[in-house]
ROGULO-58724 format. One line per 3 residues: number of its first residue (from 1); for each residue z negated, x negated, y negated of C-alpha. Coordinates in steps of 0.02 Angstrom, whole numbers. Each point is the difference from the previous one (the first is absolute). Example, Ala and Ser with C-alpha at 12.3 -4.5 7.8 and 13.67 -1.06 7.14 Angstrom:
<rs>
1 = -390,-615,225  33,-69,-172
</rs>
This chain:
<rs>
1 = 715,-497,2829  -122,113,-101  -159,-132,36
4 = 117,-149,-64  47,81,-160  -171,45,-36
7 = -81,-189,62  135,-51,-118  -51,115,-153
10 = -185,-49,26  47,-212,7  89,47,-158
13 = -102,108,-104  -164,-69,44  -82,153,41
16 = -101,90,148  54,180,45  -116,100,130
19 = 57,26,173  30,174,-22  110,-27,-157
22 = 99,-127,93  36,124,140  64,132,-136
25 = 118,-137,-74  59,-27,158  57,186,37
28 = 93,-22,-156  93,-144,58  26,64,166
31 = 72,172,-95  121,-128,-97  61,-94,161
34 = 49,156,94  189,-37,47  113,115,-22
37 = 119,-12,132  148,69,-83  132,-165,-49
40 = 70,101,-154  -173,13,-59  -86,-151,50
43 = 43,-97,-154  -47,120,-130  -177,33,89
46 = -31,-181,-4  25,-20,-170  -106,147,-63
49 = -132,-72,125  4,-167,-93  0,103,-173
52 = -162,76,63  -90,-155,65  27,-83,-148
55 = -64,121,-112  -160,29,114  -7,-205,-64
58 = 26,14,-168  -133,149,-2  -141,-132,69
61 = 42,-143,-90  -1,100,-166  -180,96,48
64 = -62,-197,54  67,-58,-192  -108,130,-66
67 = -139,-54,108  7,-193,-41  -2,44,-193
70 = -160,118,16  -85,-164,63  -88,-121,-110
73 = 5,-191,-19  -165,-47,-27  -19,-152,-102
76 = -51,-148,82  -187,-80,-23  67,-134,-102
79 = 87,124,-112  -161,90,-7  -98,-164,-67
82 = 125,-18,-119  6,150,-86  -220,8,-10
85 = 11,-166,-74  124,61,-112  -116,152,-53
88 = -157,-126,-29  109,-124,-90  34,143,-114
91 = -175,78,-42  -58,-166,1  98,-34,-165
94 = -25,158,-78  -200,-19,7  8,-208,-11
97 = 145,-30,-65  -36,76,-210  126,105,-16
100 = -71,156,78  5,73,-184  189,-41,-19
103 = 30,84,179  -121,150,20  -33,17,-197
106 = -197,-45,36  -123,-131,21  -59,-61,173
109 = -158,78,-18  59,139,-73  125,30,171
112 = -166,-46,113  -82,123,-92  144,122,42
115 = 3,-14,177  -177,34,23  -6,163,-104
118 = 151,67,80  -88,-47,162  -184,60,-33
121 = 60,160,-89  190,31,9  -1,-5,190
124 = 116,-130,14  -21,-76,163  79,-166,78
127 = 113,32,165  7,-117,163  115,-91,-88
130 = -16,3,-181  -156,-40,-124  -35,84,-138
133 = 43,-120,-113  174,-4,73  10,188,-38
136 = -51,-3,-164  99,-165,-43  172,86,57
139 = -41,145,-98  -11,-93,-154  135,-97,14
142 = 98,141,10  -35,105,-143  -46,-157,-125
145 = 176,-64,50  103,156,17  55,-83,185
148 = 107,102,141  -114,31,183  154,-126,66
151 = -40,-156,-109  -198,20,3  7,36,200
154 = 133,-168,10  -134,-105,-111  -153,76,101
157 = 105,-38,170  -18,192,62  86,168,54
160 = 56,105,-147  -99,137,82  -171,-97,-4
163 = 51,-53,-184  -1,208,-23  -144,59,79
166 = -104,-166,-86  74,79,-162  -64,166,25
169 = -161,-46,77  -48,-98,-169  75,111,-124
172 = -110,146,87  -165,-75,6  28,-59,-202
175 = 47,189,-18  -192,37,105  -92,-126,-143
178 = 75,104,-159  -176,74,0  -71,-181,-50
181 = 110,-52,-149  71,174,-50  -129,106,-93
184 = 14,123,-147  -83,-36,-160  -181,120,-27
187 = 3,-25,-184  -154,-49,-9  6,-166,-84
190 = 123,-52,-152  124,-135,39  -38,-170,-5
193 = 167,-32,-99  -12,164,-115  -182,-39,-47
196 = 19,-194,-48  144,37,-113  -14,87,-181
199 = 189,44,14  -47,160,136  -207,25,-13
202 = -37,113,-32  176,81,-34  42,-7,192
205 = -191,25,70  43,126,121  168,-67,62
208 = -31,-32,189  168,-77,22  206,16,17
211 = 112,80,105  188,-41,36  133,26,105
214 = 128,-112,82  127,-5,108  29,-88,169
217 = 164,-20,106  12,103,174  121,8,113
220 = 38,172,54  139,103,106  154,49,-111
223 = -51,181,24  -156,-44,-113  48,-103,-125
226 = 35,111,-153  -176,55,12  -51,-188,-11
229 = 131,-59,-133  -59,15,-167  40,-92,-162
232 = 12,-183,116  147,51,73  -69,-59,185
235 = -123,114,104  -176,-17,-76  -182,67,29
238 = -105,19,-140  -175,-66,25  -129,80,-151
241 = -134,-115,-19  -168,-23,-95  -94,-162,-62
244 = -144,-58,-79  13,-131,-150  -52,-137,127
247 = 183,27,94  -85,87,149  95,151,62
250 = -138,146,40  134,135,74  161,-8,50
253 = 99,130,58  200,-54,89  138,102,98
256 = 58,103,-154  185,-20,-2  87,-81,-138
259 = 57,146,-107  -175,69,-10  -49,-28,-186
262 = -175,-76,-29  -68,167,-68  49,96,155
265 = -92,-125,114  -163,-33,-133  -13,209,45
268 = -6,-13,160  -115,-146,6  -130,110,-67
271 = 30,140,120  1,-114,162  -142,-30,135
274 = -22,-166,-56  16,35,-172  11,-90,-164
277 = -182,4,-79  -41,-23,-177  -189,39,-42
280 = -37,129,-136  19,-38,-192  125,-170,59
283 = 177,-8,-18  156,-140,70  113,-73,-105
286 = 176,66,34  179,-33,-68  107,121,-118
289 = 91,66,192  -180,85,22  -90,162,-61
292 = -143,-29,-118  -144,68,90  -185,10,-28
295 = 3,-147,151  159,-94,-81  22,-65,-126
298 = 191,-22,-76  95,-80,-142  66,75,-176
301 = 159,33,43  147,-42,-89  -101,-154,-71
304 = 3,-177,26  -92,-54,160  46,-131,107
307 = -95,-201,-30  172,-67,4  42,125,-175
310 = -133,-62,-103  26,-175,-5  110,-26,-137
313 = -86,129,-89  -169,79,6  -81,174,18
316 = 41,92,-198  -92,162,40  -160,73,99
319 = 124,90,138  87,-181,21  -157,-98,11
322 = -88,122,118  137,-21,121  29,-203,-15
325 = -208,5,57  50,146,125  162,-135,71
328 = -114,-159,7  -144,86,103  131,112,110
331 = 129,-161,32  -156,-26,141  95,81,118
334 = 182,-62,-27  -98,-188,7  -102,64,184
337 = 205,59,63  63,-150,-59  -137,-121,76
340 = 18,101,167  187,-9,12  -6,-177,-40
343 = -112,-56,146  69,132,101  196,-5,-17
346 = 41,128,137  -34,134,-95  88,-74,-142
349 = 157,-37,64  157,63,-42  101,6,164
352 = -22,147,119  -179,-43,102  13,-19,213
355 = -138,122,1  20,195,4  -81,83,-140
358 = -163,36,67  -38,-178,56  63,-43,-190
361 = -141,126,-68  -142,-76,101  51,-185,-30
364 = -5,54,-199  -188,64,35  -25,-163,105
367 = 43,-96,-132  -109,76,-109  -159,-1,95
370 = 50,-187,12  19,-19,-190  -180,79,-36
373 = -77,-126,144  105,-143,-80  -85,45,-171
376 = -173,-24,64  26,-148,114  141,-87,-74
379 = 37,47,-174  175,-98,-81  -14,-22,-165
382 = 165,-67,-22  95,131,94  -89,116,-136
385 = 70,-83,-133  169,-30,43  6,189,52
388 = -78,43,-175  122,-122,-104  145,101,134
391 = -71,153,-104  6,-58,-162  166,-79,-10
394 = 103,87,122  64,174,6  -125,144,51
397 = 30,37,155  -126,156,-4  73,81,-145
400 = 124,79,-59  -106,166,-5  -28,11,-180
403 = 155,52,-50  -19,176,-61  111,131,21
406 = 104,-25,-155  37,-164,83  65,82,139
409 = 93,138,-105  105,-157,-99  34,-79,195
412 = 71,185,33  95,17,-148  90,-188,3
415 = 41,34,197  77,170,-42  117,-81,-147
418 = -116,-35,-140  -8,131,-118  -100,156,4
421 = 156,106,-53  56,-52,219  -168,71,73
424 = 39,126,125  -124,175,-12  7,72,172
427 = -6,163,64  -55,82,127  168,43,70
430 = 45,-200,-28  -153,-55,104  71,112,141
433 = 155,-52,-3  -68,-200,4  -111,62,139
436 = 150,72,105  103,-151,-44  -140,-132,55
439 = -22,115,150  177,-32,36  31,-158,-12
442 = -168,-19,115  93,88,124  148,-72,-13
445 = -97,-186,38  8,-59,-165  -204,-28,-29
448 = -57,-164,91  -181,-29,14  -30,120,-135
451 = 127,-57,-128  159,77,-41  129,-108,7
454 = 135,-63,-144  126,120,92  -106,137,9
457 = -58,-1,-191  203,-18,-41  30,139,97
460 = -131,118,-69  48,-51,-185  183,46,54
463 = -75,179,70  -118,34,-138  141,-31,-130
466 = 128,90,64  -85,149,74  -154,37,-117
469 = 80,-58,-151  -116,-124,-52  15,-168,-86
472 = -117,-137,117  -14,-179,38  -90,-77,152
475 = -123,-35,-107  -56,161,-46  12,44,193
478 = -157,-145,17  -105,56,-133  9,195,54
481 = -11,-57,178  -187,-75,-61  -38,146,-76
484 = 29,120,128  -71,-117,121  -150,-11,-109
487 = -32,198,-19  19,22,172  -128,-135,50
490 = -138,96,-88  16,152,127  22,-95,135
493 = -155,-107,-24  -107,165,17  63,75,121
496 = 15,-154,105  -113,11,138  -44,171,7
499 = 69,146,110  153,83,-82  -39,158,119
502 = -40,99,-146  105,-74,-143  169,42,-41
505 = 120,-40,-131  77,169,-66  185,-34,-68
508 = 11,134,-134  -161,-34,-89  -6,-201,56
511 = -198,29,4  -69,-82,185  -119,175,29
514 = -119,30,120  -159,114,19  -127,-36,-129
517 = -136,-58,127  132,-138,59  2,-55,-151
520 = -176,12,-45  -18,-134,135  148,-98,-45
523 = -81,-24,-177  -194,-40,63  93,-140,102
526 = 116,-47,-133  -42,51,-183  160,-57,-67
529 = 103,140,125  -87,129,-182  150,-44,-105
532 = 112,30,142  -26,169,49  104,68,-138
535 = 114,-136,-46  194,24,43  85,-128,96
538 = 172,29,44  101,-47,165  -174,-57,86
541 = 114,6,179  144,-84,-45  -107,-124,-94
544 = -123,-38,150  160,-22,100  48,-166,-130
547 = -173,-70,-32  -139,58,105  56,-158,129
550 = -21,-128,-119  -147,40,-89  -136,-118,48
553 = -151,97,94  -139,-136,17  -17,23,187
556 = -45,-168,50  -90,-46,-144  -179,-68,52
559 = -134,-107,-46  -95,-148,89  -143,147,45
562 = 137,119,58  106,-130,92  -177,-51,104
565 = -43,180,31  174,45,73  11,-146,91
568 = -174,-4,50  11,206,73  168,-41,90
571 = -30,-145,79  -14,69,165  172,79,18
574 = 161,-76,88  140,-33,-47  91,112,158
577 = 162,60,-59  179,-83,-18  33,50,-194
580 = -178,-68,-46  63,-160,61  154,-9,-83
583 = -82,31,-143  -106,-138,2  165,-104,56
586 = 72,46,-166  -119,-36,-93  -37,-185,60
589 = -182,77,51  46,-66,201  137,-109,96
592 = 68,16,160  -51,-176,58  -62,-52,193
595 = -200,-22,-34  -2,-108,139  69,-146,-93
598 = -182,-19,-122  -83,-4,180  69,-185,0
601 = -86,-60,-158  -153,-97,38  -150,86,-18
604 = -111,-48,-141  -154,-106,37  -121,115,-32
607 = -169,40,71  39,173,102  -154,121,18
610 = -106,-17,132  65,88,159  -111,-1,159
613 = 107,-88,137  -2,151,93  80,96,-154
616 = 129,-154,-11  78,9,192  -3,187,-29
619 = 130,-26,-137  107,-144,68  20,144,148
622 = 39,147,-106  124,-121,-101  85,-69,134
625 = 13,161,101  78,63,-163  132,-130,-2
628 = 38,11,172  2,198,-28  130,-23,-134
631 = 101,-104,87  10,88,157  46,170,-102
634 = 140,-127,-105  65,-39,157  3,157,83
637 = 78,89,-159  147,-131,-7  38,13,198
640 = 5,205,-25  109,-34,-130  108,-97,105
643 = -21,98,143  35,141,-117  178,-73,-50
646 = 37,-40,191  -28,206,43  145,38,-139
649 = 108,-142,77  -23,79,163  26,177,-57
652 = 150,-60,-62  87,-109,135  -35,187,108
655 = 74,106,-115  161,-102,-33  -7,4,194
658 = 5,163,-8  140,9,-115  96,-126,71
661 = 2,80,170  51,151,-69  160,-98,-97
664 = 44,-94,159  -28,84,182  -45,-88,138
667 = 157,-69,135  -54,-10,162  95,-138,103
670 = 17,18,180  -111,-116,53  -161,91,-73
673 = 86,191,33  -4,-101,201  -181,-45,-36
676 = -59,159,-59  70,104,159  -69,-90,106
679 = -161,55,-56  46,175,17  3,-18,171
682 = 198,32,45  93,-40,183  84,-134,-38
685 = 173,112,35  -36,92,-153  -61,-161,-122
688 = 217,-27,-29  35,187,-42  -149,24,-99
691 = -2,-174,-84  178,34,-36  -27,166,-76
694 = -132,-59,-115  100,-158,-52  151,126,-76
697 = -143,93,-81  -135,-89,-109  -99,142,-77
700 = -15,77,153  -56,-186,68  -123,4,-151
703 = -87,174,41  -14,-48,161  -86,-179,-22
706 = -116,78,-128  -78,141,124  -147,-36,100
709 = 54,-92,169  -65,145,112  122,109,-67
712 = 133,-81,-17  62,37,171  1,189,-54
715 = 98,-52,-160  147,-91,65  49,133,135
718 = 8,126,-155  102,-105,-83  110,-45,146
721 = 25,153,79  -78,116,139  -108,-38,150
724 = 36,7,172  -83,60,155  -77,-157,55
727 = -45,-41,-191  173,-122,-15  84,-3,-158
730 = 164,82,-13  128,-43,-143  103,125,-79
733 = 162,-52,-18
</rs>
């Protein structure tokens, strides 16, 4: 019975279990098919033995499911033709076909050119089954297109995960090239387009070039985003960058998050490894939203500036004409943004990105290192011009910065009710009681991502009313929000990165004291941390408690030079542990795809290096070993599993044994209690008295039956009664 069930299994399933497996099975089986003898009983047993065989099936049909969809269906070889010709169909249009400009946003020779830098210097190397130009090709399509991994992989007929790791190959070795076609300016020459015009020489002479900011979507965790939201109202990074007049961008510096303001990051560009460099005696032009410096140069303020403002009507004073010249030679940077997120339109688009907000920081320095190569090898006029006459006509994207303060105060005063007579003058006991209220309604779940919601601002109107007696509108719960967000920002940024070990914040005088020799080395670090020494601030705890989260701290701001370094120094380490690689499955970075289904694409037809034929059979050996090692262990980890699930089965069929013996004892019939005796070795005068004795009582039938058969002779005369002289039994009674 056992060996048909389990012939049966195999014919069914399809597989091969060892001999020694088979002969555990079959001790289950046999464990199942033990009768028991009882009629009462039978029925129920039978059933529960049926239960348990057909769970013991289920269990190997569901561990063989698994099994079947670890497996992969390799493509067939015409499939494989078909997608290659599919692949050289495709690059043959885009370098034939003259529209490689309208797909990859440059010439043919300008994309042959490409491939063989990135390959010569950027590393870039082509795989068994993919050239270079295939690489680079994807890559482009990609971010001159804004497409999804899906729809370039579906065109390019491969895995998403190949389409991934293609995409990150490229975009690092462009990254490795930034030392080519990204260079600060030495000064040492004027400006081709400052010296050939009478408008700036020699009034701009030393002007080296501009410097802007912009900003670029990200995606980022919820947890994050207020520290990324700024005034777009999506999650941002702001990327501060510089130019020459000839749109070439010679440092660019990503990662900040989007509510850092320009003059935060320009500060810390100067302080940086790979800093911002402007020679001695030379100066950048800047907007009105940066400090004018001996290096930058700014705006009037509070005076016409933008193009767009003087075209009705022209410059009427010295201050208004100095800063139309000023807006015509600093637009160069607002033209280089707009001509790179024209031919690059994944780092202008709107919509949330696929990639996490790393990747989206190196494909903005990718891009850039592409514009500067494009500008030497394959200049477009046109785009230019359409991005300059974008300038002129439209609105200014880049600023809104020259607003002045007074500006700002009329925005205040309209959002608070209009007049000046409404302005609120707060006290220090009215800050703490905002602070305790904000603090509460944090609590309480009413701040998401960093903003307080309508209910919560309600609420704290209601409690700021009533209890403090004061006369408030949302609106004046904004603009003193700002504020107090704004005061507290300027401690936070010095002591931000720096051991609070010998710091503290003293409640009565609201100084932050320490020793005078921790603060002598606060201030040679950080010159600014002078004015702070004895300058009140009051709540500093309750305050870090509401803002110190979202204040944006420039961690993973880098550079092209930075980006190569880190990458370069931690190449060598592993990914090893599980939260690493959920990361990276958050973030798009990786998928959790079966590499063996690119082992099916064709392999290109390339010349391989030379291998000595020796070196060539050593390989095939090691690779095929390797297979057949992975396969075996495959194998022999599903039939432990399944061997694994038969154990429990069988651990379980015993114990409700067990149990069910317990529940419902044994009843001997006469026929075995007849059977039994006669192995004990009774005259056959005293089988009828004992055999009836036994029959009238069943548990003593059941002690008996479970001694050893030596002693049972010994047993059943204590039970019966007393021995005789010539070792008869005699019955009591």
């Amino acid at each position: 019975m056992p060996k048909l069930l389990i012939d049966s299994f195999k014919l069914q399933m399809g597989i091969n279990i060892s001999s020694k497996k088979e002969k555990r099975i079959s001790s289950y089986i046999v464990l199942m098919d033990t009768p028991i003898l009882n009629p009462t009983h039978a029925l129920r047993a039978r059933q529960l033995q049926v239960v348990n065989l057909i769970c013991l099936l289920f269990t190997f049909i569901t561990q063989r499911n698994m099994a079947n969809k670890k497996r992969v269906r390799l493509p067939t070889r015409k499939v494989i033709l078909e997608r290659q010709a599919v692949r050289e169909e495709l690059l043959h249009n885009l370098l034939e076909g003259g529209q490689c400009r309208d797909l990859i946003r440059m010439s043919e020779n300008a994309f042959r050119r490409l491939c063989e830098i990135l390959q010569t210097v950027g590393g870039l190397r082509r795989t068994q089954r993919m050239s270079v130009e295939e690489h680079v090709a994807r890559f482009l399509h990609i971010v001159s297109n804004d497409l999804r991994t899906r729809f370039t992989s579906w065109m390019y007929r491969r895995s998403r995960s190949t389409t991934s790791r293609c995409f990150h190959r490229v975009l690092r070795s462009i990254i490795a090239i930034e030392g080519l076609y990204i260079q600060q300016p030495t000064g040492d020459v004027v400006p081709r387009e400052i010296q050939e015009s009478t408008r700036f020489y020699p009034f701009f002479k030393d002007c080296i070039g501009a410097i802007d900011g912009t900003h670029v979507r990200v995606h980022v965790p919820n947890r994050d985003a207020p520290r990324y939201r700024g005034r777009k109202g999506y999650p941002t990074i702001n990327v501060l960058a510089a130019c020459t007049f000839d749109l070439k961008f010679t440092y660019v510096l990503t990662g900040w998050e989007g509510t850092a303001s320009d003059s935060r990051i320009i500060k810390n560009a100067f302080t940086r490894n790979d800093k911002l460099l402007i020679p001695s005696g030379k100066y950048c032009l800047v907007d009105g939203g940066l400090p004018h410096t001996n290096k930058l140069m700014a705006p009037y303020r509070g005076v016409r500036y933008h193009l767009k403002e003087y075209s009705m009507r022209g410059p009427q004073n010295s201050k208004e004409l100095f800063n139309l010249r000023h807006a015509s030679l600093r637009n160069t940077i607002e033209r280089a943004f707009g001509v790179l997120k024209r031919r690059f339109p994944i780092i202008r688009s709107t919509t949330e990105p696929f990639y996490s907000c790393e990747t989206q920081s190196a494909i903005f320095l990718a891009c850039c290192i592409l514009h500067n190569f494009l500008l030497d090898e394959d200049r477009d006029i046109n785009l230019e011009d359409e991005v300059m006459q974008e300038i002129l006509n439209g609105p200014q994207e880049q600023d809104r910065r020259t607003s002045t303060e007074t500006n700002e105060v009329i925005m205040i005063k309209q959002e608070a009710g209009g007049s000046e007579k409404e302005q609120v003058k707060w006290s220090e006991i009215m800050d703490y009681a905002y602070i305790q209220a904000m603090i509460k309604q944090q609590e309480a779940g009413n701040r998401v991502n960093g903003s307080f919601t309508p209910t919560a601002y309600a609420q704290m109107v209601e409690e700021l009313n009533t209890n403090h007696q004061m006369d408030i509108t949302k609106s004046h719960l904004k603009n003193r929000y700002k504020t107090l967000k704004k005061h507290f920002s300027q401690w936070y940024d010095v002591f931000r990165g720096i051991s609070m070990s010998g710091f503290s914040w003293n409640s009565s005088t609201q100084l932050i004291e320490a020793e005078e020799e921790v603060w002598d080395n606060l201030i040679k670090s950080k010159p600014e941390a002078m004015s702070l020494k004895t300058k009140k601030i009051a709540y500093f705890d309750e305050m870090l408690m509401l803002f110190a989260r979202d204040r944006a701290s420039g961690a993973h701001a880098e550079t092209a030079k930075e980006r190569n370094a880190r990458l370069n120094k931690n190449e060598n380490i592993q990914v090893e542990t599980i939260k690493e690689v959920d990361d990276m499955l958050a973030n798009n970075e990786i998928h959790l795809e079966n590499e063996y289904v690119d082992l099916d694409d064709n392999i290109q037809d390339v010349i391989p290096p030379p291998f000595s034929q020796e070196q060539s059979s050593c390989a095939k050996k090691c690779k095929s070993k390797k297979r057949k090692f992975e396969d075996d262990d495959e194998e022999e980890d599903i039939n432990s599993k399944i061997m694994k699930s038969v154990d429990n089965v069988a651990a379980a069929i015993r114990e409700g044994n067990i149990i069910f013996d317990r529940a419902y004892p044994r009843e001997y019939t006469g026929e075995e209690i007849y059977r039994e005796l006669e192995l004990v070795g009774l005259e056959p005068h005293e089988l009828p008295r004992a055999l009836n004795f036994l029959a009238t009582n069943q548990a003593k039938a059941r002690t008996l039956f479970s001694c050893p058969l030596q002693i049972r002779m010994g047993v059943l005369k204590d039970m019966m009664g007393a021995q005789g002289r010539k070792g008869e039994l005699v019955f009591l009674g």
